[in-house]
N, CA, C and O atoms as a GROMACS GRO file, in nm:
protein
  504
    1UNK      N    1  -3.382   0.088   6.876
    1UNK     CA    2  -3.295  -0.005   6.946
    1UNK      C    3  -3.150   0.044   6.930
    1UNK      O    4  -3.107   0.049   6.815
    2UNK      N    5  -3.090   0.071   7.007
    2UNK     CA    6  -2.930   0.078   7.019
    2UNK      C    7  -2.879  -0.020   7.009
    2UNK      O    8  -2.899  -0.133   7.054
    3UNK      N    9  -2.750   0.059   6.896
    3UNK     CA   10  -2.662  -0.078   6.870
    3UNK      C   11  -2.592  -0.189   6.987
    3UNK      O   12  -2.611  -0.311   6.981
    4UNK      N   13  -2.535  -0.142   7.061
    4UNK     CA   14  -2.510  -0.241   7.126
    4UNK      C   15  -2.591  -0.300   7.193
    4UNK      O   16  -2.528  -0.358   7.281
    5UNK      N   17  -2.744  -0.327   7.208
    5UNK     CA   18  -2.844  -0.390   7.216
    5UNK      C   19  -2.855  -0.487   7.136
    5UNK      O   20  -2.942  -0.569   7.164
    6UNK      N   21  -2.775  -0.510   7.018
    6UNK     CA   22  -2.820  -0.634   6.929
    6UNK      C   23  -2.686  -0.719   7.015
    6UNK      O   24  -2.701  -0.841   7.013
    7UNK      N   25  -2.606  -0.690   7.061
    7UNK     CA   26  -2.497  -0.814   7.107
    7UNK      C   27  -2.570  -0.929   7.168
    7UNK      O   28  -2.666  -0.928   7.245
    8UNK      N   29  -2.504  -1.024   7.119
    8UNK     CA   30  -2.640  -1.119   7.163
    8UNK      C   31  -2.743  -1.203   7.119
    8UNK      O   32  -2.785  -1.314   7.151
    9UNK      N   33  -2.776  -1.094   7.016
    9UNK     CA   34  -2.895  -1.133   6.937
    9UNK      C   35  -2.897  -1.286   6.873
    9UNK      O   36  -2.790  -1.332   6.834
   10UNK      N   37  -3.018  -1.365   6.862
   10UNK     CA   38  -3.006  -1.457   6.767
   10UNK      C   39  -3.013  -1.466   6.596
   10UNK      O   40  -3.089  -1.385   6.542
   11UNK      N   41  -2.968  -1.523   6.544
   11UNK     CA   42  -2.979  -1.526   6.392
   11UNK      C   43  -3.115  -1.548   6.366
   11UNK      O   44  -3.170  -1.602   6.462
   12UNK      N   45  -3.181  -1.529   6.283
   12UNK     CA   46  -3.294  -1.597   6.209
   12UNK      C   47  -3.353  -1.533   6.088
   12UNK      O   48  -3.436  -1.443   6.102
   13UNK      N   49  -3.301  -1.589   5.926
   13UNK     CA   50  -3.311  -1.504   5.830
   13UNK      C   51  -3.462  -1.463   5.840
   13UNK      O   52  -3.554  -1.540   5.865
   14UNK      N   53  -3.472  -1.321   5.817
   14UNK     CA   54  -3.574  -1.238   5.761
   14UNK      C   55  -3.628  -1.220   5.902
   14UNK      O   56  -3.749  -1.204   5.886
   15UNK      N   57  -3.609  -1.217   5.992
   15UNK     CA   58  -3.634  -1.143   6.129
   15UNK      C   59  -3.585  -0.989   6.142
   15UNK      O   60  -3.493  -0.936   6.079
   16UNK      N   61  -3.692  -0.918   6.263
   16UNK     CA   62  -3.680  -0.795   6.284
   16UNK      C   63  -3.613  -0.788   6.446
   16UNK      O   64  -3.668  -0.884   6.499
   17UNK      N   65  -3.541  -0.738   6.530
   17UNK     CA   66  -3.475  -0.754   6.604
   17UNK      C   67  -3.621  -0.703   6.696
   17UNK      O   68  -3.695  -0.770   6.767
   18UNK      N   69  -3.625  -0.581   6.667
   18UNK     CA   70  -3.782  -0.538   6.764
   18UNK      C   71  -3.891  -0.620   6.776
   18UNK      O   72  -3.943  -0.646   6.885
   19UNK      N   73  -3.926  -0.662   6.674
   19UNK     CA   74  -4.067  -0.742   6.661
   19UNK      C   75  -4.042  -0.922   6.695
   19UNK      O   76  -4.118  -1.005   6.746
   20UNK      N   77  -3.883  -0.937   6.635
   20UNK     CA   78  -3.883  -1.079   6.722
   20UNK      C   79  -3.807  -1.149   6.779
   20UNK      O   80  -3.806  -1.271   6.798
   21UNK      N   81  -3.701  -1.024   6.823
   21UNK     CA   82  -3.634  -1.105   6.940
   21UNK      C   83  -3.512  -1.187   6.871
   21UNK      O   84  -3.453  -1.284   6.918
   22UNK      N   85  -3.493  -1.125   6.754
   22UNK     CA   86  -3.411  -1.237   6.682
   22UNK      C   87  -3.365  -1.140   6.530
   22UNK      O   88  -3.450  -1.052   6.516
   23UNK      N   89  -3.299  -1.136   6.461
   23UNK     CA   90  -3.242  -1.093   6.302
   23UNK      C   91  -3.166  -1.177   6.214
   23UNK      O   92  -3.156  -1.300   6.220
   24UNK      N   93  -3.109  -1.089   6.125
   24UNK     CA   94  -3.062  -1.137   6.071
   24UNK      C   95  -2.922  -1.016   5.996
   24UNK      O   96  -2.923  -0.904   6.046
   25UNK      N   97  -2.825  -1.039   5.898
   25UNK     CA   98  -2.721  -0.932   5.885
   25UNK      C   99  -2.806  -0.797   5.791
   25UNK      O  100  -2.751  -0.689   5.767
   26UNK      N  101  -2.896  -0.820   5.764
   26UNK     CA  102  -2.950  -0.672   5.681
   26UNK      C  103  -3.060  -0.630   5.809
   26UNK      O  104  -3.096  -0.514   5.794
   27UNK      N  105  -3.108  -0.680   5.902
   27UNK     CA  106  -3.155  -0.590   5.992
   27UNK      C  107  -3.100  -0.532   6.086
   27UNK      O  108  -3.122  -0.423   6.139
   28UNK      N  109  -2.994  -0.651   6.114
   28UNK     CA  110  -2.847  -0.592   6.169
   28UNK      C  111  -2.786  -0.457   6.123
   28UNK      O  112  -2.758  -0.359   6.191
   29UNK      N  113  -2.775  -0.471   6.023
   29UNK     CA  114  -2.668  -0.322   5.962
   29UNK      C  115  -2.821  -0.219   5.905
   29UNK      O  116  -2.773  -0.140   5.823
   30UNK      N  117  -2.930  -0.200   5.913
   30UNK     CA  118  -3.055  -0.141   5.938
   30UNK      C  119  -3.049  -0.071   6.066
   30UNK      O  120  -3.013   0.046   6.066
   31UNK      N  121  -3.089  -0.148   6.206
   31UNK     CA  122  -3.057  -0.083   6.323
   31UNK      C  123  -2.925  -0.024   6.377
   31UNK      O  124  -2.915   0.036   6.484
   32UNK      N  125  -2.829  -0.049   6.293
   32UNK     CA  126  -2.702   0.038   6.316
   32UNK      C  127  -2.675   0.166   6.284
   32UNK      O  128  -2.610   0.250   6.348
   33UNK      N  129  -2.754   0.180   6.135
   33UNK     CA  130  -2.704   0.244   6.033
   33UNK      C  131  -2.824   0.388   6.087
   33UNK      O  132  -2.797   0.508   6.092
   34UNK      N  133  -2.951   0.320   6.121
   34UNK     CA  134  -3.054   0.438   6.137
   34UNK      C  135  -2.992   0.482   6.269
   34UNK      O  136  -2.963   0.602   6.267
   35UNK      N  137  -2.963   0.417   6.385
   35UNK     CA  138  -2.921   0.476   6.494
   35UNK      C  139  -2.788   0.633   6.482
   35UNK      O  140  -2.752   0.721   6.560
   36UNK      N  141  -2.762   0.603   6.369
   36UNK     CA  142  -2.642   0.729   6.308
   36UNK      C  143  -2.712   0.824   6.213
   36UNK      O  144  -2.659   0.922   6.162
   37UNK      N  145  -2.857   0.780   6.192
   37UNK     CA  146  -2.940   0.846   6.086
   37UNK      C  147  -2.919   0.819   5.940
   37UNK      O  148  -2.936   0.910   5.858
   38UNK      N  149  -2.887   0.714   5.907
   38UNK     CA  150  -2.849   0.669   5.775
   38UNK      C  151  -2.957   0.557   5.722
   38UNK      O  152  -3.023   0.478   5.789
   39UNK      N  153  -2.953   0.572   5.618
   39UNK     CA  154  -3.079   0.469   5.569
   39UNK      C  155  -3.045   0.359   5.504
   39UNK      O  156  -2.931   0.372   5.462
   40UNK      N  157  -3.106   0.219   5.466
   40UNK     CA  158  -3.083   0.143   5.416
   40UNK      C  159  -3.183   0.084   5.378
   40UNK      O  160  -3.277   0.081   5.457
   41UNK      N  161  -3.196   0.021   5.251
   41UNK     CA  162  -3.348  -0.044   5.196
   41UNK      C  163  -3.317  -0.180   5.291
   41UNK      O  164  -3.225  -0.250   5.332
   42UNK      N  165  -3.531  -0.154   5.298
   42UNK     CA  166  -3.592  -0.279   5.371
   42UNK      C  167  -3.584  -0.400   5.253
   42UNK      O  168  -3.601  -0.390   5.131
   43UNK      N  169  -3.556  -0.504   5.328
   43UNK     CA  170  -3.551  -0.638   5.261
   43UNK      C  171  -3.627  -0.636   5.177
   43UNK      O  172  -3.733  -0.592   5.221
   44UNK      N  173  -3.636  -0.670   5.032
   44UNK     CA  174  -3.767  -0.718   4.944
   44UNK      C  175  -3.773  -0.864   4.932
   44UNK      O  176  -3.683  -0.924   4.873
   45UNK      N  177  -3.881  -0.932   4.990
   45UNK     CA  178  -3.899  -1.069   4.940
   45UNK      C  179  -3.780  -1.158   4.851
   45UNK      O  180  -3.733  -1.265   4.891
   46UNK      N  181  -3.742  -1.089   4.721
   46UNK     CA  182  -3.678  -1.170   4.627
   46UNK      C  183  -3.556  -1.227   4.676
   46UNK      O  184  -3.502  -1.334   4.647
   47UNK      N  185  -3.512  -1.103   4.784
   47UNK     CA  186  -3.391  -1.143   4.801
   47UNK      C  187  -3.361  -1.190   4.888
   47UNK      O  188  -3.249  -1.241   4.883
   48UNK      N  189  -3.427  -1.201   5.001
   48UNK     CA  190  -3.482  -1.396   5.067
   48UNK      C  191  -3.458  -1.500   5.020
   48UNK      O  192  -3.366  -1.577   5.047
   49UNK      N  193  -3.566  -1.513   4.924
   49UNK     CA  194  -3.555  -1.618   4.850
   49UNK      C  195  -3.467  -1.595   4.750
   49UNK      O  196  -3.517  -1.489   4.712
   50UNK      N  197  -3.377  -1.611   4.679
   50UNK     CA  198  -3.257  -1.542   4.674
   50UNK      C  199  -3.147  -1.653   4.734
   50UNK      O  200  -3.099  -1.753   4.682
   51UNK      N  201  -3.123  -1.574   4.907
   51UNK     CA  202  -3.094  -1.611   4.989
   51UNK      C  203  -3.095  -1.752   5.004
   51UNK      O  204  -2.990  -1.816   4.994
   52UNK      N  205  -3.226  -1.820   5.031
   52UNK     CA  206  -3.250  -1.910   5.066
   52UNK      C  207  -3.177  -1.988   4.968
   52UNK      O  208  -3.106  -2.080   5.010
   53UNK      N  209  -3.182  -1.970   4.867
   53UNK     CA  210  -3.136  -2.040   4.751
   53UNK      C  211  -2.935  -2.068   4.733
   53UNK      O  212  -2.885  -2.140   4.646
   54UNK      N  213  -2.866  -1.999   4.827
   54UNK     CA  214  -2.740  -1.973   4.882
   54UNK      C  215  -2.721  -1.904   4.743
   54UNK      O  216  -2.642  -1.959   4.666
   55UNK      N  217  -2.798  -1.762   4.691
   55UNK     CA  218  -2.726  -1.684   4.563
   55UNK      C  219  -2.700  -1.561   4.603
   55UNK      O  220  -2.781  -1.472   4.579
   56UNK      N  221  -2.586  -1.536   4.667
   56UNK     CA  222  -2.503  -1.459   4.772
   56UNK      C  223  -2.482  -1.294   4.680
   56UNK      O  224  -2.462  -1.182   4.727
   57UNK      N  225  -2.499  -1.344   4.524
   57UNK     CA  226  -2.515  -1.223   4.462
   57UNK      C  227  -2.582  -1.110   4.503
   57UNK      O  228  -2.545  -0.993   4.495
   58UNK      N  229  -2.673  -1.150   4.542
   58UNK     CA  230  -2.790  -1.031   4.557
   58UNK      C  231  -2.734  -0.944   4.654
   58UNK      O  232  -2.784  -0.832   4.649
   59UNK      N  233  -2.616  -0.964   4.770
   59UNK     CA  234  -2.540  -0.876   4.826
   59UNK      C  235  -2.457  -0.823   4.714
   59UNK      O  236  -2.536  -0.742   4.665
   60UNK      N  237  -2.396  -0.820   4.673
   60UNK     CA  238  -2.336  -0.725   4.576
   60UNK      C  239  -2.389  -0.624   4.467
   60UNK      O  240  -2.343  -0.512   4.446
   61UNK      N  241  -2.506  -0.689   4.395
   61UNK     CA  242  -2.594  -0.623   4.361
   61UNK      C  243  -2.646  -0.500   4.420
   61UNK      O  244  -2.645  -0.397   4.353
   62UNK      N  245  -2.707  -0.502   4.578
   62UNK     CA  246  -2.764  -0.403   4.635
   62UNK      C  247  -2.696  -0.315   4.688
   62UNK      O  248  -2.722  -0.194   4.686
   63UNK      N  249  -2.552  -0.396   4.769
   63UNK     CA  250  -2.460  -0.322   4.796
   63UNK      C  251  -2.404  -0.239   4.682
   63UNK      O  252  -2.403  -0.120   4.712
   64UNK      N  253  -2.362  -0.262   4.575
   64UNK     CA  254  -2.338  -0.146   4.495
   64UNK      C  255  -2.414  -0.073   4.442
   64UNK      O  256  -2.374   0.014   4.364
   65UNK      N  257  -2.556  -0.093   4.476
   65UNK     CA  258  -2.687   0.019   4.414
   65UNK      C  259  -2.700   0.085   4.501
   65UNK      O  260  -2.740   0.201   4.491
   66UNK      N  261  -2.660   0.014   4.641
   66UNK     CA  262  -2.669   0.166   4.771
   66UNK      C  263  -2.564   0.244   4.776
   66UNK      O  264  -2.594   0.363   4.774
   67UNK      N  265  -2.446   0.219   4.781
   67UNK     CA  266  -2.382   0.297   4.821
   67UNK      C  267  -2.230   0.314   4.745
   67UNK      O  268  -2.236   0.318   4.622
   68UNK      N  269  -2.093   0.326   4.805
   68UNK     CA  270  -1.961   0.356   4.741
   68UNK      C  271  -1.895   0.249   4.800
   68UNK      O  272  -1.941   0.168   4.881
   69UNK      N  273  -1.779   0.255   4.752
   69UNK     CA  274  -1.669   0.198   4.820
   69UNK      C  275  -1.591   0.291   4.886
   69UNK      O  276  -1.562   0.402   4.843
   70UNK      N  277  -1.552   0.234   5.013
   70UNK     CA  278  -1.522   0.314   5.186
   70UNK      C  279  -1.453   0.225   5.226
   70UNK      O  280  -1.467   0.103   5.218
   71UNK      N  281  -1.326   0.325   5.302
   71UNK     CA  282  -1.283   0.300   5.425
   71UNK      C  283  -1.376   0.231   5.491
   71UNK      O  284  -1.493   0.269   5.482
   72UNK      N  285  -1.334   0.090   5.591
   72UNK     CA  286  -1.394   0.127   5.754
   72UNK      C  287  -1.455   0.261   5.815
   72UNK      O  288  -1.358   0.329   5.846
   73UNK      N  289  -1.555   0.319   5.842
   73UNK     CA  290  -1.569   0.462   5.903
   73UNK      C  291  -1.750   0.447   5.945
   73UNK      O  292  -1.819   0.364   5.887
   74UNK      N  293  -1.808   0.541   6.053
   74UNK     CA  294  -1.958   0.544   6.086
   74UNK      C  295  -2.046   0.558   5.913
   74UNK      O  296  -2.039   0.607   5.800
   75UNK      N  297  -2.125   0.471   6.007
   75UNK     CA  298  -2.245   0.416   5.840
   75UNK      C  299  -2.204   0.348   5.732
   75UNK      O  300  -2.265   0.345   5.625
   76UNK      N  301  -2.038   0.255   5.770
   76UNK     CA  302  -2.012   0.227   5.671
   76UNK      C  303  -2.029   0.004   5.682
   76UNK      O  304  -1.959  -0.057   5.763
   77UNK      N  305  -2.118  -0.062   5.598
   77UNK     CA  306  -2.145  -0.185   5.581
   77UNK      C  307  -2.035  -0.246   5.488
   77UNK      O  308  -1.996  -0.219   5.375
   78UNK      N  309  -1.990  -0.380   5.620
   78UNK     CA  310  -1.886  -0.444   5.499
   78UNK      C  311  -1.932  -0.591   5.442
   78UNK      O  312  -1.946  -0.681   5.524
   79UNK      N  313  -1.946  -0.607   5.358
   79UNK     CA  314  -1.997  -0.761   5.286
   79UNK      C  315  -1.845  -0.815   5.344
   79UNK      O  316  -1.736  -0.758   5.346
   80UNK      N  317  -1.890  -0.964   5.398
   80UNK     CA  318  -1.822  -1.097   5.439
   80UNK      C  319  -1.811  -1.240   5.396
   80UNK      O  320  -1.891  -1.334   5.393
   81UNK      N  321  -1.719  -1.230   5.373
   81UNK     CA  322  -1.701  -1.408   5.353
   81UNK      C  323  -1.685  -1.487   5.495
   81UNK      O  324  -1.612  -1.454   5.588
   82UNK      N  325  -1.774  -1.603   5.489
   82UNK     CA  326  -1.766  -1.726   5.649
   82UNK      C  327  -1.759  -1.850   5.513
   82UNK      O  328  -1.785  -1.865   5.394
   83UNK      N  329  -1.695  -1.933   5.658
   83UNK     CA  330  -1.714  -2.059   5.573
   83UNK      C  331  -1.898  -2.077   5.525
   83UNK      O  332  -1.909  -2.134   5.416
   84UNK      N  333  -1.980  -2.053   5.562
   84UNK     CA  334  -2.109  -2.061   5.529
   84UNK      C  335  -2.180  -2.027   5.402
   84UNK      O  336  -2.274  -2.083   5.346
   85UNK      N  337  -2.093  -1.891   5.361
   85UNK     CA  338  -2.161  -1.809   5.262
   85UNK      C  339  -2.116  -1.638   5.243
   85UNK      O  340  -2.002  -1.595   5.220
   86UNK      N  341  -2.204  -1.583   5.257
   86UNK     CA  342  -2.174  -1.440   5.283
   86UNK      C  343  -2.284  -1.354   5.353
   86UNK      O  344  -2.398  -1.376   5.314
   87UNK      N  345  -2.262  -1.234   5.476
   87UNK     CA  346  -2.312  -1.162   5.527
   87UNK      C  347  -2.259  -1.037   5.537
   87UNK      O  348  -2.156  -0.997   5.482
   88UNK      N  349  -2.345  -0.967   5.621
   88UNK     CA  350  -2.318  -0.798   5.606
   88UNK      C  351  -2.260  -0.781   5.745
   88UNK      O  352  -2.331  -0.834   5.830
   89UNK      N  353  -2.138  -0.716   5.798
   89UNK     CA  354  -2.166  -0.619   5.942
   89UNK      C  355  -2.126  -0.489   5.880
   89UNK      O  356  -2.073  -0.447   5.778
   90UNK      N  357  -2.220  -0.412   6.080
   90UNK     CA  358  -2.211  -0.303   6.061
   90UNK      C  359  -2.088  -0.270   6.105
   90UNK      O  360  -2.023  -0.355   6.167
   91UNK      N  361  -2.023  -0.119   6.075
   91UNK     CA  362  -1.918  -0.032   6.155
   91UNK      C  363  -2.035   0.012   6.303
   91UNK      O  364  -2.151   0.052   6.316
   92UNK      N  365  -1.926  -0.025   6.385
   92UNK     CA  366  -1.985   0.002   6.513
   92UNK      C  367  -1.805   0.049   6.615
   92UNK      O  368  -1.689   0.012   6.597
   93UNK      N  369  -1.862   0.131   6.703
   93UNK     CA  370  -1.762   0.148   6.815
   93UNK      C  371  -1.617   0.085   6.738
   93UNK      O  372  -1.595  -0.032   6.770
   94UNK      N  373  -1.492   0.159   6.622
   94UNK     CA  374  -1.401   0.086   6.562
   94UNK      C  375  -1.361  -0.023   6.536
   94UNK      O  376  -1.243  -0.053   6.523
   95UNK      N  377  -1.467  -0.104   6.525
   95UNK     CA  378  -1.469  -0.234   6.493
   95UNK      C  379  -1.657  -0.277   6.426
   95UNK      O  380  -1.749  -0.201   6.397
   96UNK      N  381  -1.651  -0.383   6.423
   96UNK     CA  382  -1.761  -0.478   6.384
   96UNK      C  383  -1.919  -0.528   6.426
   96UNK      O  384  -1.952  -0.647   6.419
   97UNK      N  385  -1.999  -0.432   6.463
   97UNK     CA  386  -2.095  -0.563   6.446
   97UNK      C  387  -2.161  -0.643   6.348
   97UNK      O  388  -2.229  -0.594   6.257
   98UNK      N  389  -2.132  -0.834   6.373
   98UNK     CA  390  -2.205  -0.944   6.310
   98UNK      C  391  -2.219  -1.040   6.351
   98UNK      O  392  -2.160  -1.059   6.457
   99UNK      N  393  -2.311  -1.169   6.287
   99UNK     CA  394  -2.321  -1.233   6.332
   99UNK      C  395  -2.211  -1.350   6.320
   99UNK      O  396  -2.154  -1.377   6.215
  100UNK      N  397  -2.194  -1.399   6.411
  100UNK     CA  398  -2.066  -1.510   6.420
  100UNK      C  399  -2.134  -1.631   6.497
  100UNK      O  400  -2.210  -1.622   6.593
  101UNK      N  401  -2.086  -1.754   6.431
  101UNK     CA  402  -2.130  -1.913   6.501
  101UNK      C  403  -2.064  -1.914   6.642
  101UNK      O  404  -1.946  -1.878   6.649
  102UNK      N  405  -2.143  -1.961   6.778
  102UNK     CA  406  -2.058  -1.922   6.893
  102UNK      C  407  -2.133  -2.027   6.912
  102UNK      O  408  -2.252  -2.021   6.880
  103UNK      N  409  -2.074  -2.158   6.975
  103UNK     CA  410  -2.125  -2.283   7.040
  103UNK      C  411  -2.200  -2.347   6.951
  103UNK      O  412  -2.210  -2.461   6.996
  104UNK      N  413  -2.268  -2.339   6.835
  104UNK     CA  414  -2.327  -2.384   6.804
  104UNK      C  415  -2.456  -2.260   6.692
  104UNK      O  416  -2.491  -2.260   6.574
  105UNK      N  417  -2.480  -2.197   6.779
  105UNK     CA  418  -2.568  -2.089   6.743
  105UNK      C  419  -2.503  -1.896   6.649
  105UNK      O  420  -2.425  -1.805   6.678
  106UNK      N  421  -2.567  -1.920   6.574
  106UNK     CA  422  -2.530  -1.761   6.532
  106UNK      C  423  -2.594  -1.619   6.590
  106UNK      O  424  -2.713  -1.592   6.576
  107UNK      N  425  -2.493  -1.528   6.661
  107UNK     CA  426  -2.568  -1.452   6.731
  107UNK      C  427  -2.474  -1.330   6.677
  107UNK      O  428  -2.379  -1.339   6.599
  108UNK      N  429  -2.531  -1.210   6.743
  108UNK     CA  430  -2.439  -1.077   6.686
  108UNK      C  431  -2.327  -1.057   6.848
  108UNK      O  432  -2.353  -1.042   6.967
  109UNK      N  433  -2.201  -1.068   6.769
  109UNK     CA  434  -2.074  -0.986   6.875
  109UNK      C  435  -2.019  -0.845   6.754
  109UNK      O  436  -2.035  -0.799   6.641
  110UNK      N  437  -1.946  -0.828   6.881
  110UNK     CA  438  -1.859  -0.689   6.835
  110UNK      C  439  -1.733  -0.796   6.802
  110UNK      O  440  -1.696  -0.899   6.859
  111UNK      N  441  -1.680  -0.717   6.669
  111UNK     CA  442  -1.510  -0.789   6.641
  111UNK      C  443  -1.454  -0.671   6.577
  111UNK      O  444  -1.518  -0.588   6.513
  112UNK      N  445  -1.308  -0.672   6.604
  112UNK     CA  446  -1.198  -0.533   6.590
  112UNK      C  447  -1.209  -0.575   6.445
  112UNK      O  448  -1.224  -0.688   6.399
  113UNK      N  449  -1.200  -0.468   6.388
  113UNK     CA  450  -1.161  -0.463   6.222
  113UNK      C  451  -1.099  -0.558   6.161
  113UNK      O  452  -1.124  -0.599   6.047
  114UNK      N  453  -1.016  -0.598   6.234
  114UNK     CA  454  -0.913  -0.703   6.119
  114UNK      C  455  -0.958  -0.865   6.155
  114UNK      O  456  -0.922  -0.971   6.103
  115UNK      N  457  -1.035  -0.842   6.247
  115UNK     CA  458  -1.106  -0.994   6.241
  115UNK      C  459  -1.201  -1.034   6.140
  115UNK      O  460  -1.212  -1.157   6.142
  116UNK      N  461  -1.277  -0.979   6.049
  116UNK     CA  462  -1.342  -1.014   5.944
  116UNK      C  463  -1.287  -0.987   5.807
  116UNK      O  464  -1.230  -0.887   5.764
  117UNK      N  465  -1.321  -1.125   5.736
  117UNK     CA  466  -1.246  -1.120   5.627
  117UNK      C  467  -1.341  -1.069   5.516
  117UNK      O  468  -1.414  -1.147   5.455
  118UNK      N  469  -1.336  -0.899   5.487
  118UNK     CA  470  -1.403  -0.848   5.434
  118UNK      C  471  -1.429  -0.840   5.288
  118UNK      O  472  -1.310  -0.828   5.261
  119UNK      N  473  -1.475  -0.836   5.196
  119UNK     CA  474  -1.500  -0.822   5.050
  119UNK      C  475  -1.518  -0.702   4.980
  119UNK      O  476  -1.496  -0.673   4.862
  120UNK      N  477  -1.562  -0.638   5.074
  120UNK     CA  478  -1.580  -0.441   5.061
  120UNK      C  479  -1.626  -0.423   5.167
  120UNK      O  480  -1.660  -0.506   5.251
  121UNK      N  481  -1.632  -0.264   5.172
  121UNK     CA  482  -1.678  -0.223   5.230
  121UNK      C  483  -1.742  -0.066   5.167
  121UNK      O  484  -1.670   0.017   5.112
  122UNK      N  485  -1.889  -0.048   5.190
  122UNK     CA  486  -1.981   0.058   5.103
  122UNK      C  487  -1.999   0.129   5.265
  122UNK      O  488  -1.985   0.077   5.376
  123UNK      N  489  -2.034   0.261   5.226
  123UNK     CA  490  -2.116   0.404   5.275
  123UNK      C  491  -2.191   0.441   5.153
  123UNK      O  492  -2.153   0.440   5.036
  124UNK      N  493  -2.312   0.476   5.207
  124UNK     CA  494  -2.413   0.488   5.152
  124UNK      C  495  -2.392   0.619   5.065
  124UNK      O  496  -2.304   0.702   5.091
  125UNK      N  497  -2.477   0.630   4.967
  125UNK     CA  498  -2.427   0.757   4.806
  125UNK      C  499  -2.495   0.862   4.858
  125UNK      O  500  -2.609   0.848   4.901
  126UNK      N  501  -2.426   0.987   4.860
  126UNK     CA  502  -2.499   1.121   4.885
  126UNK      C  503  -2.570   1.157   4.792
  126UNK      O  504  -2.633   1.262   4.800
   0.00000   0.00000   0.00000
């Protein structure tokens, strides 16, 4: 799937964008990251539930077991603060893809760099 194929997309934690029509921010920054040939671990269960539990840790955790701290630049994932909690976008086209609340619903747009209020930002460890 090409990235700008997820614009659009609906939210739905622990969804696959291929298989259902729907994601979430780690399958999000998954189909970004492989489209550049870069890898990123598949979700494990725990950290779902985790998730579910609003223990936002488990992004920081993984994010610093994958990768560095980076510039903005291709393959590079930035952890986010929303009023909600916290999510991942990808670096896409000099700016952002994530998911953002639009009417009501959370779906994936593109946003210029300085629109997300970022926490880091990792590229993955050679």
């Amino acid at each position: 799937m090409n990235p700008y194929e997820l614009i659009g997309l609906p939210y739905r934690l622990g969804a696959d964008p291929v298989k259902h029509g729907a994601g979430d921010c780690l399958s999000l920054v998954r189909t970004v990251l492989a489209n550049y040939g870069f890898t990123v671990p598949k979700g494990q269960r725990d950290w779902y539930r985790r998730l579910r539990k609003k223990d936002y840790s488990v992004f920081f955790e993984e994010l610093n077991r994958w990768g560095v701290d980076s510039p903005p630049k291709l393959g590079a994932i930035a952890l986010c603060k929303s009023h909600d909690g916290y999510g991942m976008a990808a670096y896409y086209e000099e700016g952002w893809l994530n998911y953002q609340k639009i009417l009501g619903n959370r779906v994936v747009i593109w946003s210029p760099l300085n629109d997300l209020m970022a926490h880091g930002c990792y590229c993955q460890q050679k």
